[in-house]
C-alpha positions in Angstrom: 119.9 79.5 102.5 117.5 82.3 102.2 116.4 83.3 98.9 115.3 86.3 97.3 112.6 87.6 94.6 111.7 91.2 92.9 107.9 91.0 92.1 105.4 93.0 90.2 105.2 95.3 87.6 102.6 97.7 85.3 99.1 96.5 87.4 96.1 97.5 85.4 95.1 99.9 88.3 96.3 101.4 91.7 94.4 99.2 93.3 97.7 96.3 92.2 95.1 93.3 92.3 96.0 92.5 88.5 98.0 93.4 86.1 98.1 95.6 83.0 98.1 92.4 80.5 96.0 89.9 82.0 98.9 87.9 82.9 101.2 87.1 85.8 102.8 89.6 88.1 107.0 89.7 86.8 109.5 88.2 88.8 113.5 88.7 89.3 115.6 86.9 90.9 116.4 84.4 92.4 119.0 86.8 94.8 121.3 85.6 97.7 121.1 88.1 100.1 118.4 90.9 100.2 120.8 94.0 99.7 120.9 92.6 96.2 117.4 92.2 95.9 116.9 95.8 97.3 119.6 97.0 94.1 117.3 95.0 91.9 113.8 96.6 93.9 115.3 100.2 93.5 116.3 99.8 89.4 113.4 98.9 88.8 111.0 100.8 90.8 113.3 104.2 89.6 113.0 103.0 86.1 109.0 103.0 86.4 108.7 106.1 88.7 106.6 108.2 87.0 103.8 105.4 86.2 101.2 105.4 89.1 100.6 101.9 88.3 104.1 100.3 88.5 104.8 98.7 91.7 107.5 96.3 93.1 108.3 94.1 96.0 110.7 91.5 97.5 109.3 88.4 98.8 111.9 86.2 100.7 111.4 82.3 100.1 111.5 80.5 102.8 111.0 80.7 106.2 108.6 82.8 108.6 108.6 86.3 107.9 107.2 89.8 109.5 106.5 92.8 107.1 107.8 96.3 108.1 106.6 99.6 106.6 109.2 101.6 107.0 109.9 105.4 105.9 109.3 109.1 106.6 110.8 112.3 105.5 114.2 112.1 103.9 116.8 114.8 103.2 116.3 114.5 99.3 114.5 112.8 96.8 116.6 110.3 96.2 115.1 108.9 99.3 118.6 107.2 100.4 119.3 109.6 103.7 116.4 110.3 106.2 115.9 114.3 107.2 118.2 116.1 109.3 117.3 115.1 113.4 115.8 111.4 112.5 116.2 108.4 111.2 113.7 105.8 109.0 110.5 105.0 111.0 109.8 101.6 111.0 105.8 100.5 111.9 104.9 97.0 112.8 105.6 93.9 112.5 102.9 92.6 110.5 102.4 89.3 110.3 100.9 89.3 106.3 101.5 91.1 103.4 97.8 92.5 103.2 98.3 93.6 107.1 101.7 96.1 106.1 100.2 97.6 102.9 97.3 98.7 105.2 99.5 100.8 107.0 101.5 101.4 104.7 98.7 103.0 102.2 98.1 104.8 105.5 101.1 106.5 106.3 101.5 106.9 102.5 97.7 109.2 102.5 98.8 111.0 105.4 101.9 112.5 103.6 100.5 112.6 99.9 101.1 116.4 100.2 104.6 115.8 101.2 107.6 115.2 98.4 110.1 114.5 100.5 108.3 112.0 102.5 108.3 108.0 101.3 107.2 105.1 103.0 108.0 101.5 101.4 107.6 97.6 102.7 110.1 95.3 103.8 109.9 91.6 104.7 112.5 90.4 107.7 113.2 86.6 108.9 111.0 85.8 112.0 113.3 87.4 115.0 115.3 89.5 112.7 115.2 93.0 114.3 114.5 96.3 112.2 118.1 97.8 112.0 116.4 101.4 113.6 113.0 100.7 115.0 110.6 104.0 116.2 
């Protein structure tokens, strides 16, 4: 049975190599499935919204894994329903961690200038198709 983790926190710097106290990055969880890891992911990050510095992430614990950046624009900022005429973009697979957040910080630079435009992580089981792929 897979298993599920919220991880991160306030880092010391937007660079999220260390964090704000000197100590460990925070983690939540363990979840059973990942939608309730997600709920957890989206409390949190919400709650810490305005700090450049907070970030979050779900790690699965076992098994092989591919990363996925997925995003674009969406119809609001609540960033739940993607823009009229479209769907989320999803970009990869990646096969590390390091590898996604390249292209994620990426596609994040190229739409700084756009508020309605978000682009987050996700981690999928080896073989486990994006549910809407671009």
């Amino acid at each position: 049975m897979k298993r599920y983790w919220v991880i991160g926190g306030i880092y010391a710097d937007t660079k999220f190599d260390r964090m704000q106290d000197g100590g460990p990055e925070q983690r939540f969880g363990p979840f059973g499935t990942y939608e309730e890891a997600k709920a957890e992911w989206q409390r949190r990050a919400w709650s810490t919204v305005d700090n450049a510095n907070a970030r979050y992430r779900i790690e699965e614990e076992s098994g092989d894994t591919w990363y996925w950046v997925v995003g674009g624009p969406y119809a609001d900022t609540r960033f739940k329903e993607p823009a009229d005429g479209g769907g989320e973009e999803w970009h990869g697979p990646f096969k590390s961690y390091e590898d996604a957040k390249i292209e994620w910080s990426r596609l994040a630079w190229s739409t700084v200038d756009d508020a309605m435009c978000r682009y987050r992580i996700e981690k999928l089981a080896y073989g486990e198709r994006p549910r809407k792929a671009s």
